[in-house]
Short mmCIF file of the C-alpha atoms (twelve columns), coordinates in Angstrom:
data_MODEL
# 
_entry.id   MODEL 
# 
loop_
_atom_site.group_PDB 
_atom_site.id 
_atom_site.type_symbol 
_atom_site.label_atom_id 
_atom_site.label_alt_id 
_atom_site.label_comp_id 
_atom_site.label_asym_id 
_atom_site.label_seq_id 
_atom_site.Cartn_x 
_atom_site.Cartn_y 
_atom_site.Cartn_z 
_atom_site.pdbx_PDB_model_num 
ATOM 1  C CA . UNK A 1  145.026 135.450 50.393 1 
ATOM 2  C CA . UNK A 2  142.844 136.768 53.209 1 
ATOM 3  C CA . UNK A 3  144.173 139.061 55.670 1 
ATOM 4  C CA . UNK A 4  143.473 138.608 59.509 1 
ATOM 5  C CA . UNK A 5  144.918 139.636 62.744 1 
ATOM 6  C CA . UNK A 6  145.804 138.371 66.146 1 
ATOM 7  C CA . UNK A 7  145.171 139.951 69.317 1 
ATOM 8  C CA . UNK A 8  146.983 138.797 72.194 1 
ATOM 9  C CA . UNK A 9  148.496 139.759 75.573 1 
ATOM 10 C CA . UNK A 10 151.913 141.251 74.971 1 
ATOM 11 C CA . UNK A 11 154.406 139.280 76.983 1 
ATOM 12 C CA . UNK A 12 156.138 142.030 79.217 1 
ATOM 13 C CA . UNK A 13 152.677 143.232 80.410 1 
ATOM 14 C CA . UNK A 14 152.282 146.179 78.155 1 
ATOM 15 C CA . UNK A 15 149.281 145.568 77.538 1 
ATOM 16 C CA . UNK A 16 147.395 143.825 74.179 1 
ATOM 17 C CA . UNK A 17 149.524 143.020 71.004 1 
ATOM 18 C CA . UNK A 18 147.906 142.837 67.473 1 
ATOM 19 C CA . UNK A 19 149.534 141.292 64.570 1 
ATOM 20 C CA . UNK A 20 148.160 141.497 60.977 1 
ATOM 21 C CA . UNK A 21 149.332 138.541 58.548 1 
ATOM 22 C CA . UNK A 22 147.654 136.772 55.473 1 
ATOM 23 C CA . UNK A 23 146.590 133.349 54.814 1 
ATOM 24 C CA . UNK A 24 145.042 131.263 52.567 1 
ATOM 25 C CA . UNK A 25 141.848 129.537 54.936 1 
ATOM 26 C CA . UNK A 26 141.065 130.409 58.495 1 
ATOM 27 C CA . UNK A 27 142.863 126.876 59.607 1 
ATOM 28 C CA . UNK A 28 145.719 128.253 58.038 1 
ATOM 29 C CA . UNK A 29 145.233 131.038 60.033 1 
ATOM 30 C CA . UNK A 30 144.538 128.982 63.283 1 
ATOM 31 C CA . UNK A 31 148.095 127.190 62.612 1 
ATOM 32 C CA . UNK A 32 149.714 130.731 62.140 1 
ATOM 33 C CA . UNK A 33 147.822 132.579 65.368 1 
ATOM 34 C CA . UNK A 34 148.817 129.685 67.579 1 
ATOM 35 C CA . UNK A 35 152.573 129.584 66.815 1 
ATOM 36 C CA . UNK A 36 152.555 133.477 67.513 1 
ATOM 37 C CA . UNK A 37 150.650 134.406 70.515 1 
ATOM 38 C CA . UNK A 38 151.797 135.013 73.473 1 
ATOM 39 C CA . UNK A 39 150.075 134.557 76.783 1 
ATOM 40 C CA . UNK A 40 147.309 132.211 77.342 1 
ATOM 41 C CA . UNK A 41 144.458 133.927 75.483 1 
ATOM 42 C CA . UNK A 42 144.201 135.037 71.766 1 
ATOM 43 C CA . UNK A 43 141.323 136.160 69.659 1 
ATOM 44 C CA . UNK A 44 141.410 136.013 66.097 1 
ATOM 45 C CA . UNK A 45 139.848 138.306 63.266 1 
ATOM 46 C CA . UNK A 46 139.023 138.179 59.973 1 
ATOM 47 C CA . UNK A 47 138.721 141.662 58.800 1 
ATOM 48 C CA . UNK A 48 137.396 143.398 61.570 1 
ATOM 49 C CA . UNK A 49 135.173 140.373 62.144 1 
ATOM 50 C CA . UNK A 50 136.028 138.508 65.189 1 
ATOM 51 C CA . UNK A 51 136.467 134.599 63.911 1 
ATOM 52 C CA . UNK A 52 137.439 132.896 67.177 1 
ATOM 53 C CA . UNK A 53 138.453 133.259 70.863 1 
ATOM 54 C CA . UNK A 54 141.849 130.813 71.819 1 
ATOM 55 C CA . UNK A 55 142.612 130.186 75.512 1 
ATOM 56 C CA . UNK A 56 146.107 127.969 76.062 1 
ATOM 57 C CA . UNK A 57 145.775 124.777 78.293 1 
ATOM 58 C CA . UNK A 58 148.537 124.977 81.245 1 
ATOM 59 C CA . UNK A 59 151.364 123.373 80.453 1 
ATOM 60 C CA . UNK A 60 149.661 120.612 77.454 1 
ATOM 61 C CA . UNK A 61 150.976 123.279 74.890 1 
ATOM 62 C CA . UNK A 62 147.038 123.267 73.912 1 
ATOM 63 C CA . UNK A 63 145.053 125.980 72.451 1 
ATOM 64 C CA . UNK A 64 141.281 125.608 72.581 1 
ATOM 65 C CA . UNK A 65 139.807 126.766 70.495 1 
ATOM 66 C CA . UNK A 66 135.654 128.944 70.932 1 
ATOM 67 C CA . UNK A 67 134.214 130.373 67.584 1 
ATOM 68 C CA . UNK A 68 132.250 133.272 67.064 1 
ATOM 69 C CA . UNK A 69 128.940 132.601 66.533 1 
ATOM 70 C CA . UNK A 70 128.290 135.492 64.613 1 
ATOM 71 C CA . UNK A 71 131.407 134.206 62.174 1 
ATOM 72 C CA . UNK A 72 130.058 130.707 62.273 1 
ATOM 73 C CA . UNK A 73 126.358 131.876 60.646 1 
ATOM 74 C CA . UNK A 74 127.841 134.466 58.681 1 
# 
């Protein structure tokens, strides 16, 4: 299992939230950051390697999704 963690806003404006959890692929990951964020941005990391910036669609319950590029040639 590989370990990541999910930075997000914290919902009663404290500031950032980070979670650590473990998963088996990064789109196991993806399923796990978006059914725990909170807020309408996340960034995921592998590591301390950033894998992915998340931004939720108003209202469409939809999280798109921006990869690093350093994650995507490394």
């Amino acid at each position: 299992m590989i370990q990541y963690s999910l930075k997000f806003a914290a919902d009663n404006f404290e500031g950032e939230k980070t979670v650590s959890f473990y998963a088996h692929s990064t789109a196991g990951a993806l399923e796990i950051a978006k059914n725990s964020a909170d807020g309408d941005w996340a960034e995921l990391y592998q590591g301390g390697q950033l894998v992915c910036r998340m931004r939720l669609v108003e209202e469409t319950g939809v999280w798109l999704v921006e990869g690093s590029r350093k994650h995507a040639q490394g």
